[in-house]
C-alpha distance (Angstrom), angle and dihedral (degrees) to the residues before:
residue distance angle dihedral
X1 . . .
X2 4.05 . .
X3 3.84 83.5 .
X4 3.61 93.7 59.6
X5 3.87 92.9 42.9
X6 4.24 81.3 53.9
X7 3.50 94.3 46.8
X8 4.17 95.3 47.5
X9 3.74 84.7 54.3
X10 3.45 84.5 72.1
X11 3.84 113.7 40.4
X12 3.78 92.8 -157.4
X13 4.00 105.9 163.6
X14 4.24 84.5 -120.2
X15 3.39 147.0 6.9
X16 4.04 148.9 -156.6
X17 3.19 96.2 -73.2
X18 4.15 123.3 1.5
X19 4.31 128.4 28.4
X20 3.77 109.9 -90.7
X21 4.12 111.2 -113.9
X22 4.23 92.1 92.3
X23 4.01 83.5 50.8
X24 3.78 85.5 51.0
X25 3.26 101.0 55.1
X26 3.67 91.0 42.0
X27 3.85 85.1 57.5
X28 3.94 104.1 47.1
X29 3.66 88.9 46.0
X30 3.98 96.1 62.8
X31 3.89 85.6 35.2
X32 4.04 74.2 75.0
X33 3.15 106.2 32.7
X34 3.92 149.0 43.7
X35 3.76 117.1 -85.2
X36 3.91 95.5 -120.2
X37 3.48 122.7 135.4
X38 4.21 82.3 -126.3
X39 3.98 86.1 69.5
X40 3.95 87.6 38.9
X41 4.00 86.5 63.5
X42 3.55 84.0 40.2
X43 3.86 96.7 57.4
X44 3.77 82.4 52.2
X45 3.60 110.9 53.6
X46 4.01 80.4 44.1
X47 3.63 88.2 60.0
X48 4.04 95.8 42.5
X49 4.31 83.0 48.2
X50 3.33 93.3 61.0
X51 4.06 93.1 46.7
X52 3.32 85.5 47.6
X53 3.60 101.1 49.5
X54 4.19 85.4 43.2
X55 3.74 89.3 52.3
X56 4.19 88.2 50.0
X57 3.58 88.7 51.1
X58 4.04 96.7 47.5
X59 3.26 94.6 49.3
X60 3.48 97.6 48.8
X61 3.95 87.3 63.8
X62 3.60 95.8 60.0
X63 3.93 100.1 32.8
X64 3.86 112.2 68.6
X65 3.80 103.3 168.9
X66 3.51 109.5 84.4
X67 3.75 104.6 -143.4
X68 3.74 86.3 43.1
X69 3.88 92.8 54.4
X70 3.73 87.7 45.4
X71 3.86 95.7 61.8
X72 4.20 90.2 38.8
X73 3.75 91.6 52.2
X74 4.13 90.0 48.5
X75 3.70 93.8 43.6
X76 3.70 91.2 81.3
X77 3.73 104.2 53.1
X78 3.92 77.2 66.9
X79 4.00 85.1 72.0
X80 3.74 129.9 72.1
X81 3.57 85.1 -129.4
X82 3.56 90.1 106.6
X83 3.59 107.1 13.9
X84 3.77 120.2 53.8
X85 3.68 101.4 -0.1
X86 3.81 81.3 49.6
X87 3.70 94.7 60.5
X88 3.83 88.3 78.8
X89 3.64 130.1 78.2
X90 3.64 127.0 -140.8
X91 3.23 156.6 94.8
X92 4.40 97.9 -51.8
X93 3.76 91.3 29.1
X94 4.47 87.4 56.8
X95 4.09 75.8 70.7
X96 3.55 93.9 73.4
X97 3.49 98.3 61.8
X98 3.70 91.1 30.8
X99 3.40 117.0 46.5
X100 4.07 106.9 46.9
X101 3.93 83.3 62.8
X102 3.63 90.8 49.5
X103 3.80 96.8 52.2
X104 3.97 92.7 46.7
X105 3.31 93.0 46.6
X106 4.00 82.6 52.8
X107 3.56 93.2 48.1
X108 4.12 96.7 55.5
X109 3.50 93.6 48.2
X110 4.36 103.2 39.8
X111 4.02 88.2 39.7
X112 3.66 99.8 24.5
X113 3.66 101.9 32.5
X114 3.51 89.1 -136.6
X115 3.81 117.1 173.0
X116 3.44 97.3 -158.7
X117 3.61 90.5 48.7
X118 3.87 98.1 56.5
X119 3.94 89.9 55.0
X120 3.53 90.7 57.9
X121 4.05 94.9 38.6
X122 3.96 78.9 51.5
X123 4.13 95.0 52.9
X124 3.88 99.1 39.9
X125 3.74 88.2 46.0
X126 3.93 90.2 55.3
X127 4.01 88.7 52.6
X128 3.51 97.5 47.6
X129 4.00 85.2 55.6
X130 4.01 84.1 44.4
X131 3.70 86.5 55.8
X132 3.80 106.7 44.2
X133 4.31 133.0 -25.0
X134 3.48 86.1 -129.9
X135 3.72 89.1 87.8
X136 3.87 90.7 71.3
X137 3.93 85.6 89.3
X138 3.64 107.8 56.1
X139 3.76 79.8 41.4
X140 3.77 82.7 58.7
X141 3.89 89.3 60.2
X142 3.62 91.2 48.6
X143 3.77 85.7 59.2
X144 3.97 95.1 47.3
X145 4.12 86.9 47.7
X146 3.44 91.2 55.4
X147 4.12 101.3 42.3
X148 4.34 86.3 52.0
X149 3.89 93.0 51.1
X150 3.81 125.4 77.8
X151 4.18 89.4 -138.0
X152 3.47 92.1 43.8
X153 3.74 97.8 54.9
X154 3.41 89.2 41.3
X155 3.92 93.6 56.2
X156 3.67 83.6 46.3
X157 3.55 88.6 63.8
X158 3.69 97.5 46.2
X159 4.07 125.4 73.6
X160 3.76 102.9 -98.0
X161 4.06 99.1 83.1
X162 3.64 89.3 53.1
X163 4.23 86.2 51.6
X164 3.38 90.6 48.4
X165 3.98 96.6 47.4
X166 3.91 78.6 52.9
X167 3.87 94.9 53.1
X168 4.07 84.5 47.9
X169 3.56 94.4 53.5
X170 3.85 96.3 37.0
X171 4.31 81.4 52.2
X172 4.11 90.0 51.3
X173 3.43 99.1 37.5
X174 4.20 96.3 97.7
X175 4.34 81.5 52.8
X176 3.62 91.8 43.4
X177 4.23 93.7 52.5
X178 4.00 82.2 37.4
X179 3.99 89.9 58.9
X180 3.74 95.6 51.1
X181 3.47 95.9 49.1
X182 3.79 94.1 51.2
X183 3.50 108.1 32.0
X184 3.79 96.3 -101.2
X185 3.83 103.4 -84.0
X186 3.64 101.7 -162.3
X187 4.25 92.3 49.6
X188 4.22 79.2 56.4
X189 3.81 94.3 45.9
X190 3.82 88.8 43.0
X191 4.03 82.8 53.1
X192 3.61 87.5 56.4
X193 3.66 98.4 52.8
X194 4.26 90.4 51.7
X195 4.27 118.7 98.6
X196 3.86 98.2 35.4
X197 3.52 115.9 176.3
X198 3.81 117.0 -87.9
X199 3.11 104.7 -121.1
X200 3.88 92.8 45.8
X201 3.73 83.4 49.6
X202 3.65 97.8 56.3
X203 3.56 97.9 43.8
X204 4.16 89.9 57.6
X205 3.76 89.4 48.3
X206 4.12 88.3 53.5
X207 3.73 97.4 45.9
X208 3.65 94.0 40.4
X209 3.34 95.9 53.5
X210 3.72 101.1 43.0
X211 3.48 88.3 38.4
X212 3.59 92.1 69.6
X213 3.73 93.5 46.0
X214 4.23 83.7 59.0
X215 3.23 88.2 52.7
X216 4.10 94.6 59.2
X217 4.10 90.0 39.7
X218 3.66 89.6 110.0
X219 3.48 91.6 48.5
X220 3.40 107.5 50.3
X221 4.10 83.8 33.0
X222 3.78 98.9 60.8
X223 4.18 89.6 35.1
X224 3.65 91.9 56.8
X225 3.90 94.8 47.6
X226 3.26 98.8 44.9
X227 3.96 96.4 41.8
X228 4.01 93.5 55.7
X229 3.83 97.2 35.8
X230 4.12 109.2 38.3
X231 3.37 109.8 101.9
X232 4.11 93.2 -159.8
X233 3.98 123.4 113.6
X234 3.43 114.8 -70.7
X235 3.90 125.2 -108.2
X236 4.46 103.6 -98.3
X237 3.98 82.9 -129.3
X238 3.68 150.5 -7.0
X239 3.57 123.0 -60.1
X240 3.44 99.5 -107.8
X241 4.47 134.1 11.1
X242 3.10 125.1 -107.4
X243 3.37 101.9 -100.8
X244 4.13 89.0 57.6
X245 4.03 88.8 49.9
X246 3.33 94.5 54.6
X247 3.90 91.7 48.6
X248 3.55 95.0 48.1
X249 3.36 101.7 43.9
X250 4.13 91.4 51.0
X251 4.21 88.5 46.2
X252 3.73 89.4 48.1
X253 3.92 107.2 29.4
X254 4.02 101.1 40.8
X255 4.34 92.7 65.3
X256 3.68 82.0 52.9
X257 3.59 100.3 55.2
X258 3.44 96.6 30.5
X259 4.35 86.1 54.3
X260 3.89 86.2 57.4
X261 4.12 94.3 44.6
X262 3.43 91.2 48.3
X263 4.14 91.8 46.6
X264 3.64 86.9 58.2
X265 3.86 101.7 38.2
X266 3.55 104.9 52.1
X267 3.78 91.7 31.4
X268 4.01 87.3 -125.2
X269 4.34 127.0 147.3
X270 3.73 111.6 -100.7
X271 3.81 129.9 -176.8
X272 4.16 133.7 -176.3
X273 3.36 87.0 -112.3
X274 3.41 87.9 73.3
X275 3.72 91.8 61.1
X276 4.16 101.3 37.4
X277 3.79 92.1 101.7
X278 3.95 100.8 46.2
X279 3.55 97.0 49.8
X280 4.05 103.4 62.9
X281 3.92 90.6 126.6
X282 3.85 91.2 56.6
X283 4.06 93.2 95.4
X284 4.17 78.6 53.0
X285 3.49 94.9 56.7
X286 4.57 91.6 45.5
X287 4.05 76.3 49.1
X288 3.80 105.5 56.6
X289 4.13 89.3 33.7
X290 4.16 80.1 64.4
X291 4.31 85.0 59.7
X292 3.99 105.1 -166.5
X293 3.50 103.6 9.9
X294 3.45 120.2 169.6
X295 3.94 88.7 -100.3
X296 4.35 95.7 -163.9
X297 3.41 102.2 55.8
X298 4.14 87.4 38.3
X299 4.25 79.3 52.6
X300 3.77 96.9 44.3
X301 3.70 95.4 44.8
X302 3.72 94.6 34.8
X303 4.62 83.0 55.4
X304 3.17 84.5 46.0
X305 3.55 108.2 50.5
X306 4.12 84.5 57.8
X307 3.60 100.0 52.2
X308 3.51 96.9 48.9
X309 3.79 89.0 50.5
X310 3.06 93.4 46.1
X311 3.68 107.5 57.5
X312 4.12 82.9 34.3
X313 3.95 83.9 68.8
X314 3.03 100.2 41.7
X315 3.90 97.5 46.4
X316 4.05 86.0 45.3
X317 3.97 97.6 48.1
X318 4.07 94.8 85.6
X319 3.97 84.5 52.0
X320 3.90 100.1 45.3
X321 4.16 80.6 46.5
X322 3.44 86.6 54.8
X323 3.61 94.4 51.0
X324 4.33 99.8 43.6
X325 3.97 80.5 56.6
X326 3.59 95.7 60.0
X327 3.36 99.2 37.8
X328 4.33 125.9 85.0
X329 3.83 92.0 -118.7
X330 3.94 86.5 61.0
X331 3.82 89.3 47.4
X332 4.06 91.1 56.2
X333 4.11 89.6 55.1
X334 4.14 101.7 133.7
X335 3.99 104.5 -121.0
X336 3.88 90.4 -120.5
X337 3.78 93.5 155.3
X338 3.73 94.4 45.0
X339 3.84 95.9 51.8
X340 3.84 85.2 51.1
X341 3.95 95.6 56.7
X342 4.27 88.3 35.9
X343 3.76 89.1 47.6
X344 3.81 91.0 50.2
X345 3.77 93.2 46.0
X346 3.88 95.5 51.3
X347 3.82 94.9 43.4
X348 4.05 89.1 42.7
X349 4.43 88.3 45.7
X350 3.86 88.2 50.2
X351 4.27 112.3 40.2
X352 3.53 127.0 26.3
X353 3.98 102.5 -134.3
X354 3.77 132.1 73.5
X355 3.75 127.8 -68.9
X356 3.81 96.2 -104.5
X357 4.30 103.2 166.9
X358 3.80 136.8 16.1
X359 3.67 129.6 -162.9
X360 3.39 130.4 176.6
X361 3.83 148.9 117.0
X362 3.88 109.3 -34.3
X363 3.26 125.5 -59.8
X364 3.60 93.4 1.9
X365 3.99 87.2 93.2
X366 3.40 91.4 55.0
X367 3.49 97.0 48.3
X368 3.89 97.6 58.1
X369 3.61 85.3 44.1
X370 3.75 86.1 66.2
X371 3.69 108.4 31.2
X372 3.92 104.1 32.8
X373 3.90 112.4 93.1
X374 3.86 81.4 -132.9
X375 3.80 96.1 64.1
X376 3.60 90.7 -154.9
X377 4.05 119.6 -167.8
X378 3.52 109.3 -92.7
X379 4.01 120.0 -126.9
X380 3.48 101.4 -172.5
X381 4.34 117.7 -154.0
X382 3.44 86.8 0.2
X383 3.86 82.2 -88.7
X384 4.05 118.5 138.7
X385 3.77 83.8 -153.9
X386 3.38 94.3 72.6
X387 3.46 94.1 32.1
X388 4.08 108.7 53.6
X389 3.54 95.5 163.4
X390 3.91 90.3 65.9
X391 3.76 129.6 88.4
X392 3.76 129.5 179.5
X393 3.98 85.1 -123.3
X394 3.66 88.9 65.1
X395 3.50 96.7 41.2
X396 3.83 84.4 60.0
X397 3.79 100.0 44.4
X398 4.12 91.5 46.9
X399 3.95 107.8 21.1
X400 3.42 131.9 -130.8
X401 4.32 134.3 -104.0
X402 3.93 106.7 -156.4
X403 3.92 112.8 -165.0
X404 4.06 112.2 -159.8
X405 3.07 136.4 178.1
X406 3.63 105.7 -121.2
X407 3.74 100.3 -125.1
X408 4.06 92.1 39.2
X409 3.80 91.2 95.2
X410 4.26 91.8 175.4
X411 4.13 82.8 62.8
X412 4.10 88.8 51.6
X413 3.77 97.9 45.6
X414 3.75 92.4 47.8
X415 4.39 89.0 55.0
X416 3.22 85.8 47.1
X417 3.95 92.3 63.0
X418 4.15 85.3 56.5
X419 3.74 92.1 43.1
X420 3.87 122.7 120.2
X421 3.65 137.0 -175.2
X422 3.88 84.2 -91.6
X423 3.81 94.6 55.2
X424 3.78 117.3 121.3
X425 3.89 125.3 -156.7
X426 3.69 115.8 -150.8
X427 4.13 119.1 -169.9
X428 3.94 114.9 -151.6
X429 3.32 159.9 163.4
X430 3.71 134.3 -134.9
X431 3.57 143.6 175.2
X432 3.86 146.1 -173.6
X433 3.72 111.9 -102.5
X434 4.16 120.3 -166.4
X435 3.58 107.5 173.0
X436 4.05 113.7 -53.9
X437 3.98 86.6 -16.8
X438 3.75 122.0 104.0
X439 3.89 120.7 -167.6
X440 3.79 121.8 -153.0
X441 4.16 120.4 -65.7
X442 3.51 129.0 -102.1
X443 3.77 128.0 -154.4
X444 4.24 114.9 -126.2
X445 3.86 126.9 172.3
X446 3.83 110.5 -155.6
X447 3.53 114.5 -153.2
X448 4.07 112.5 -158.1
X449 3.38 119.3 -165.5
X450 3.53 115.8 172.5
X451 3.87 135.5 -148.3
X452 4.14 114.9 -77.5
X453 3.79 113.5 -96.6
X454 4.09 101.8 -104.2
């Protein structure tokens, strides 16, 4: 999350390793607000809203029956989809917000044939590319749904996918001029992520996929119960035709299968969070395998089911905080806040102008960037790669504060290639306060090298 509040500082049009537009967003949000992590949860549940109130919407167009469009548009509060994997922001997480939009847009105008709806499937395609490439395979299931329905091969045919594959490129175009000119970071960091070991390999592919059947236990829990026990009428007929199944199930299965493939293929790391914001219609899909069930008790319970877990978590967070403070995995939190404020101090104690960039072991850079009152630009491994934004003529005109680790001798050697007769090293310890508690200490160097004498 800190690296997408350091990258939005800069509003390049891409960096190392992901298109900009998540960054952006990232970046005109704390251009409004304070840079707290309260407005950092904030910025989160805003995002999972708007996925939420997208999902609402799309599911309203291919539900009709109102108690049956009740339960489907509960069913996914019963996910983590937009609850606690929500409360992150980053590049998979933008999907929440992003991509429920995308595919209802999709729907109106490859069902519909609505105009209106094609320029807007065209835009919020473009910024899901802006945000991450990964979108390319749900967009492949939006291409499958549309070749296996009669109105989607029909607006195939017709002019408005070539005007929206216009409005896409026209949307990319900045990124696209922005990879040429740089050598397309994120193609090389994708390179670097290929040939994973096997076993690695296979052990992502396991947890990812049975990590996103966890995440729809509750779903297909609570619709199982309350289909073979309920004693209420029965829904006339299935939630949804057909012709809808088969579309939803091709938008909202094919990025899943295609995740897997691809995690065997290229050999690369894959996770479910990867997936949590492309598969909003999944609860859907557990609903219409149920057929005719009883959809009011199914809504009722399914309401329910959220409320009470909701004020349960909220009523048990003081007691689980309670519990991480006591425990040893509470006592190993890194100090990131606290080197932030000490880093300030010592660089504020020792020159007279601003904080301007911070390097340092990963994501120590990023950190500071967040929590220092300076906001300094973040220069992350000491590595201009990663960095673009950062020259060695700016590093002389404003200095430089490197945070290592003490033992992370590739961090020291790189300061060391900024260092000037000036520089000052500066051994110490820091640890994570919360309240009275204290958690273990950690060893830093920080390396000050101030700006040139003009």
């Amino acid at each position: 999350m800190v690296e997408a509040y350091s990258w939005g500082r800069e509003f390049q049009l891409g960096y190392h390793q992901h298109p900009p537009f998540w960054a952006w967003l990232c970046g005109l949000w704390f251009s409004v607000f304070p840079s707290t992590p309260f407005f950092f949860a904030l910025l989160s549940a805003t995002n999972a809203a708007i996925g939420l109130w997208g999902t609402w919407r799309l599911i309203g167009e291919l539900v009709k029956n109102p108690e049956q469009r009740l339960a489907a548009r509960a069913l996914p509060l019963l996910t983590p989809f937009f609850t606690f994997y929500a409360f992150k922001f980053d590049a998979n997480t933008i999907f929440i917000s992003l991509w429920p939009w995308t595919l209802l847009f999709f729907y109106r105008a490859s069902e519909r044939h609505d105009r209106r709806a094609t320029l807007c499937f065209g835009l919020l395609s473009g910024l899901c590319l802006l945000s991450k490439y990964y979108v390319l395979l749900p967009l492949a299931g939006c291409a499958l749904a549309a070749l296996t329905s009669t109105n989607g091969r029909n607006w195939l045919r017709s002019r408005q996918p070539w005007i929206a594959g216009a409005l896409i490129i026209l949307v990319i175009s900045p990124h696209l001029w922005w990879l040429t000119e740089n050598q397309a970071p994120p193609l090389t960091y994708l390179h670097s992520r290929l040939n994973w070991p096997w076993a690695e390999i296979l052990h992502r592919f396991f947890m990812t996929g049975f990590g996103l059947l966890g995440m729809m236990t509750a779903v297909t829990g609570l619709t199982a119960l309350v289909c073979t026990r309920a004693h209420g009428p029965r829904a006339h007929h299935a939630t949804m035709t057909a012709g809808q199944t088969k579309w939803t199930a091709l938008v909202t299965l094919t990025p899943v299968v295609l995740t897997l493939a691809f995690g065997i293929v290229l050999r690369t790391p894959i996770s479910s969070e990867m997936m949590i914001g492309v598969v909003p219609l999944l609860p859907l899909l557990v609903l219409q395998a149920a057929g005719t069930c009883p959809p009011r008790p199914l809504a009722r319970a399914a309401v329910a089911l959220v409320a009470i877990g909701s004020l349960g978590l909220v009523i048990g967070a003081p007691a689980f905080m309670y519990y991480r403070v006591h425990t040893k995995r509470w006592a190993k939190q890194i100090p990131y806040e606290e080197v932030a404020r000490e880093s300030t101090r010592l660089w504020q104690e020792r020159v007279h102008t601003p904080l301007t960039y911070v390097a340092g072991s990963a994501p120590y850079s990023d950190f500071v960037t967040f929590y220092s009152a300076s906001h300094p630009h973040s220069f992350p491994w000491h590595d201009r790669s990663f960095a673009l934004w950062v020259t060695p003529e700016r590093i002389h005109q404003h200095g430089l504060l490197s945070i290592c680790e003490s033992n992370d001798s590739h961090c020291l050697a790189a300061a060391s290639l900024y260092a000037t007769p000036r520089t000052v090293r500066i051994p110490l310890a820091v640890a994570h306060h919360f309240g009275h508690y204290e958690g273990r200490m950690y060893n830093f160097t920080f390396i000050i090298t101030p700006p040139a004498v003009p």
